[in-house]
C-alpha angles and dihedrals in degrees: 000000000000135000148155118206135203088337104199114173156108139149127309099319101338114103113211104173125040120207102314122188122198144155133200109191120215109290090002120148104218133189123218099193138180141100135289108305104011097123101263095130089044091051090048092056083044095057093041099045095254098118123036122257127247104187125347143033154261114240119201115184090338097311129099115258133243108255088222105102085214090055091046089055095047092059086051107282116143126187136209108175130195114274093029098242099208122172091267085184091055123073120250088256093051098046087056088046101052098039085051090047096048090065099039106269137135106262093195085055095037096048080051097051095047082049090063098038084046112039086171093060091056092086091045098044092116093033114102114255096238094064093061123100114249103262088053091053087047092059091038084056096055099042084051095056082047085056084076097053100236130202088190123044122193112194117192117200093321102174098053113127089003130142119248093245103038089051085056091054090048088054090049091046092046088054104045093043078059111051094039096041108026099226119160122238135205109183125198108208159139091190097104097184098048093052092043091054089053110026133072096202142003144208120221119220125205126171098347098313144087099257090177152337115228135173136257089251107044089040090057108039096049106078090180086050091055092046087053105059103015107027095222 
């Protein structure tokens, strides 16, 4: 359903990411694992359209991607990068209504049904989003790539920042959206536990590159495997 093929990319000259190959099946959970500065957040604008190929390509349902981000979105991808990067300067309201109606999408049907998948962000539905805490932001950033109504979802580092409980929300949400809609998930993270909660399997990025792929189950159970390449 997704795949990146042969990523090649980085900034300016500078080359990040180093012929990557990965695969996210139809209403998979996949992990994108690996320490600070391996390459994971350049691979996940790679893989949206935010940053220029290289070398390589974007695959969507077998066929090569448009390199617009807007066009990207517009096939089902949806984007949650690192930082969150919500309109701080738009109400919650208004940053769930303008991402829906970007792609297409009803934004009075689109602000309801974030209301009923986020319960929290109800009572600050008219308040602007750069007065919410970061955990708040983090779950108003993903109800807002929802907005679009996304097949595939990219999640870059989303529990940076983030609050114990409301990571664990975010966990429960991800796997529900998942099991009732279907929708396929790549997620960018350190955070062991929490990909391990939600993915069945994970790749595992070093220096730029995939150095494996490796299971749920092995991953969890080899506590040498996980200081190696994670050094938890």
């Amino acid at each position: 359903m997704f795949k990146l093929v042969g990523a090649t990319g980085g900034y300016g000259k500078t080359t990040i990411i180093r012929d990557v190959n990965l695969e996210v099946k139809s209403g998979e959970v996949v992990a994108l694992l690996g320490r600070n500065g391996v390459g994971k957040s350049t691979l996940m604008r790679f893989a949206s359209g935010s940053i220029s190929a290289m070398a390589g390509h974007v695959e969507i349902d077998g066929k090569v991607a448009p390199t617009a981000p807007e066009r990207r979105a517009r096939l089902g991808l949806g984007y949650v990068p690192q930082g969150r990067f919500v309109f701080p300067r738009m109400t919650v309201a208004e940053n769930i209504a303008v991402a829906a109606a970007a792609t297409g999408h009803d934004h009075k049907t689109a602000v309801t049904a974030a209301l009923a998948d986020f319960p929290m962000l109800k009572p600050k539905l008219d308040d602007l989003a750069g007065g919410l805490s970061g955990g708040q932001q983090q779950v108003l950033a993903l109800a807002r790539a929802l907005a679009t109504q996304p097949r595939i979802l990219l999640l870059d580092e989303p529990t940076e920042g983030v609050q114990p409980s409301i990571i664990d929300e975010m966990a429960g949400i991800l796997k529900r959206i998942n099991a009732e809609r279907g929708i396929a998930i790549l997620v960018a993270e350190q955070d062991l536990d929490f990909c391990l909660s939600i993915a069945g399997r994970a790749y595992v990025m070093e220096k730029g590159r995939i150095r494996m792929e490796v299971d749920r189950d092995t991953l969890r159970s080899d506590k040498a495997l996980q200081q190696d390449l994670l050094g938890v």
